[in-house]
N, C-alpha and C positions, 0 to 999 in steps of 0.2 A: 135559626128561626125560633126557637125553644127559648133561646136566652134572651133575644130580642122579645116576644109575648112575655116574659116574667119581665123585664125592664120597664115596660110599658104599661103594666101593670100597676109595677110600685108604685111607678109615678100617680097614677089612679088612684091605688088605696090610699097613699101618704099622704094627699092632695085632702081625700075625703074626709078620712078616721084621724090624721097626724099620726107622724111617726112613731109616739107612744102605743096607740092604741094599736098601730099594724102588727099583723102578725104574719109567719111563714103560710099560717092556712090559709089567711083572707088573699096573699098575692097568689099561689096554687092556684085557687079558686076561682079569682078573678081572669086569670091567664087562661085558667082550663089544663093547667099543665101539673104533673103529678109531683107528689113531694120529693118522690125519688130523683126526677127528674133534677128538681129546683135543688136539690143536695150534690148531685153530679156537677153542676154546675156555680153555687155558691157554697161560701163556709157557712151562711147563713145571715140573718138579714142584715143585719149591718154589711156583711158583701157584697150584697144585690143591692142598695142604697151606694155604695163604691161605683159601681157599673153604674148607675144613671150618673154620677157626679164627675164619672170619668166619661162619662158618655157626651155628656152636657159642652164638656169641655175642651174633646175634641172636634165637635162640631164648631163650637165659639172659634178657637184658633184657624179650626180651616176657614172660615169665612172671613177673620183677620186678614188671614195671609191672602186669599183672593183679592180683598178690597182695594190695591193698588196702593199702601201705604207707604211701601219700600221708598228710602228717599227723601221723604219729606221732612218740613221741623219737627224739631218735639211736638210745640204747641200742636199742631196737624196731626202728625201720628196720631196723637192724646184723642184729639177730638175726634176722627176719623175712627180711632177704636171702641174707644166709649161709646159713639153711636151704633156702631154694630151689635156690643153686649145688650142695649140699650131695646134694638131692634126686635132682636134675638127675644130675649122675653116679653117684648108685646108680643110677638108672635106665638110663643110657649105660655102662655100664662100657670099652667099648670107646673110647668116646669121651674117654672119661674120662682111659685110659692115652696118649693120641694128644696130646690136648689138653696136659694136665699133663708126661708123661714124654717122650715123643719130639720135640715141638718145642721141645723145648731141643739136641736133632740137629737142630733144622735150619738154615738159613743167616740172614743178616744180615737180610731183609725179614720173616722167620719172627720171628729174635730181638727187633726196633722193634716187632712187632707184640705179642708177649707183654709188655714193656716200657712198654707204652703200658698196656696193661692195667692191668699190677701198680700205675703210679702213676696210675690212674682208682680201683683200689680203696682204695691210699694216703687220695688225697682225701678220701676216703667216711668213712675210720676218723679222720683230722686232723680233722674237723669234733668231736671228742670233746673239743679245746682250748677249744673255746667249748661246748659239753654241759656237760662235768666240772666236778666240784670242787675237780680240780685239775691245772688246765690252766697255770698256771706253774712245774710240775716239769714239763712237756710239751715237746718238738720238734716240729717236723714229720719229723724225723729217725726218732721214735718210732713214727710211725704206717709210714714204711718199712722198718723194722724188723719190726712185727708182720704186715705183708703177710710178708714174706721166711721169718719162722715160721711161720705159718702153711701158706704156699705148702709149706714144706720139710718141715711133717710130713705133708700131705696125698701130697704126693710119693712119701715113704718110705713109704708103705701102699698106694699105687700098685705102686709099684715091686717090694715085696717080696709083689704078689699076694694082699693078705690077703681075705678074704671077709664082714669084717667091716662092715657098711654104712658109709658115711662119715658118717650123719647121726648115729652114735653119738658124734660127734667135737664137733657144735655146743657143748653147754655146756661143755664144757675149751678150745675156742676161743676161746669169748665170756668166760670167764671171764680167759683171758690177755690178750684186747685190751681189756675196759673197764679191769683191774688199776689199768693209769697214769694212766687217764684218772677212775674214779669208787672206787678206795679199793679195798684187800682183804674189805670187806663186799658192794658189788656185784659182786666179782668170785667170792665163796662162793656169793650168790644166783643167779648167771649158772648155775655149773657143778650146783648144785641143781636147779635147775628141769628140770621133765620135755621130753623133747623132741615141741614139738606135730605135729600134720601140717602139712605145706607149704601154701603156699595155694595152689599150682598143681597138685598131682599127687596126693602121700597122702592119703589119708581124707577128709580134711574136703569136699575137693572134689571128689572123686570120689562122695562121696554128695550132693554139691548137684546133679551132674551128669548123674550117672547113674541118681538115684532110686532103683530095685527091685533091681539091681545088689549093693544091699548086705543086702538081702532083709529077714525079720523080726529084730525086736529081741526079747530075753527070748523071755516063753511066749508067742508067737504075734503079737505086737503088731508091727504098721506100723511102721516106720521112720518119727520125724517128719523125718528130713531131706529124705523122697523125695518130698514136695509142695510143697516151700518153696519159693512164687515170689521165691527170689533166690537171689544167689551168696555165699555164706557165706566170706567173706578171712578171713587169720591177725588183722585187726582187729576183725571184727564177733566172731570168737571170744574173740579176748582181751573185749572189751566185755561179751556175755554172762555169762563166767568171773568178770570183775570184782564184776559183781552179783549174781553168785550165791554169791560167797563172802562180802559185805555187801550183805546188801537194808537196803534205807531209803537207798542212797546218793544223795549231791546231784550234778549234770554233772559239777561241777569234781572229785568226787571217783573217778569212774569213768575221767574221763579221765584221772586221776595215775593211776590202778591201771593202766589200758589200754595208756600209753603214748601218747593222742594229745595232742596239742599244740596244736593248732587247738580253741579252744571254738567255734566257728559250726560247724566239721565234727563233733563232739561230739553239738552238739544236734540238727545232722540225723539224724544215725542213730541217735539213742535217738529222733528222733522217729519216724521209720521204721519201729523196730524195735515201735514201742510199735503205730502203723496196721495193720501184719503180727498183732496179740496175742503178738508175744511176751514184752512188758514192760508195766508198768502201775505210774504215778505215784500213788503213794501218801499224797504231801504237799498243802500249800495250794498249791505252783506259785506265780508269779507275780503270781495273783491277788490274794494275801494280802501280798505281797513275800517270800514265804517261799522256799526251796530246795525243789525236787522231791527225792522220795523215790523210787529206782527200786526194785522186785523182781520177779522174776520171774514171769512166768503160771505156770497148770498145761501149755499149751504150748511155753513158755519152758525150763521145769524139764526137760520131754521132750527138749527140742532143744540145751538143756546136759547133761544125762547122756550124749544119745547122741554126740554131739561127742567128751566125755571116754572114750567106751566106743570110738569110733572111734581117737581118741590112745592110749588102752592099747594098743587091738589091733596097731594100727600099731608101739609099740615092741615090743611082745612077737616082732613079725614079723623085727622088726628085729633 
């Protein structure tokens, strides 16, 4: 509890004063917690500035790993996770300015630490050499580079205080980092595309979550997302979306529209989806040797509107 109040703290004064001007008394103080204390617990402030940055970060990851990414293209992964980091600090703002702007004030264990980061996220975006189409005009140099842009415009909207959510930023993101990696058409489609809810926080999961929360839909009607015994990820939505803009699709064809990559993970959750009523196989199936046909139920249709009415609402908020 102790090291939580100084964490939370930091974030406060560093936020305020910037990390130059913080000191071990102004977080005490702030916390209410004694210096003896804040030494039992830190080597000193550059360690307590660790602990938020390590803190930050495993929060970011678990909600990664929550969002249902397992599976998908790169391209998907990419964007699927970017909107979460994306998410993650509109919702922190504070955190946000600490994380991004001030510990770049802070000392060498601070700077290995952001460092370490940046080429963890590198990695992530390098894997576009073997995605792409064209991964021999490619570096690994490339993918450091589009970390460093990216980082430096998110920075400069930090910086200059704007109040503009940062998830407005995803598809001019994603459009600049597939660019090298999948052609100036997937990087048109990137910056096109609407921006969905996160799969940890906006909409989508907030109405898996919280049911009545999001109250009636239209003229009086139930929310169907408020009885869905499951947790709706940016992939079981992209999946529904996929079929609801071609019904009569075959696995292999939902998964290219979806983004997953795993056909065995494909067919579970269209089988799942279909046990739930939300989707119903229209074709001979297997039986015949034929491709299944997916489209959606009249449940299905509900639970893809309101999804989409929940992503409106969400950018319009935005």
């Amino acid at each position: 509890m102790q090291r939580s109040r100084l964490l939370a703290a930091t974030v406060v004064v560093v936020d305020e004063l910037g990390y130059g001007r913080t000191s071990v008394a102004h977080i005490t103080s702030r916390a209410r917690v004694s210096r003896r204390t804040f030494y039992d617990l830190f080597a000193n402030r550059e360690d307590c500035l660790l602990g938020v940055l390590d803190s930050v970060l495993d929060s970011v990851r678990g909600e990664i790993a929550r969002a249902g990414l397992e599976g998908l293209s790169w391209r998907e992964r990419l964007r699927g996770g970017l909107l979460v980091i994306l998410s993650f600090f509109d919702r922190e703002p504070a955190l946000a300015r600490v994380c991004v702007v001030q510990s770049l004030r802070g000392g060498q264990s601070v700077l290995d630490r952001r460092e370490a980061l940046l080429r963890e996220l590198a990695d992530t975006i390098d894997e576009g050499r073997i995605a792409g189409s064209r991964s021999r005009e490619c570096l690994p140099l490339t993918a450091e580079g589009l970390v460093g842009a990216a980082f430096a415009i998110v920075y400069a909207r930090l910086s200059r205080g704007e109040h503009e959510p940062l998830t407005g930023l995803l598809g001019e993101l994603m459009g600049m980092i597939v660019l090298p990696y999948l052609g100036p058409g997937a990087a048109r489609r990137e910056q096109d595309r609407p921006t969905p809810p996160s799969a940890s926080s906006p909409a989508v999961a907030i109405a898996a979550r919280d049911g009545g929360a999001l109250g009636m839909v239209g003229s009086g009607e139930r929310d169907p997302l408020a009885g869905l015994p499951m947790r709706l990820t940016y992939r079981t939505a992209r999946v529904l979306a996929s079929i609801a803009e071609s019904p009569g699709v075959s696995n292999r064809r939902v998964a290219e529209h979806a983004g997953v990559t795993d056909q065995g993970q494909i067919s579970k959750l269209l089988a799942r989806l279909q046990r739930l009523g939300l989707i119903a196989n229209t074709g001979e199936g297997h039986t015949k040797g034929e491709p299944n046909a997916w489209t959606l139920t009249p449940t299905g249709m509900r639970v893809e509107n309101s999804i989409r009415t929940h992503i409106n609402d969400h950018s319009k908020a935005a």
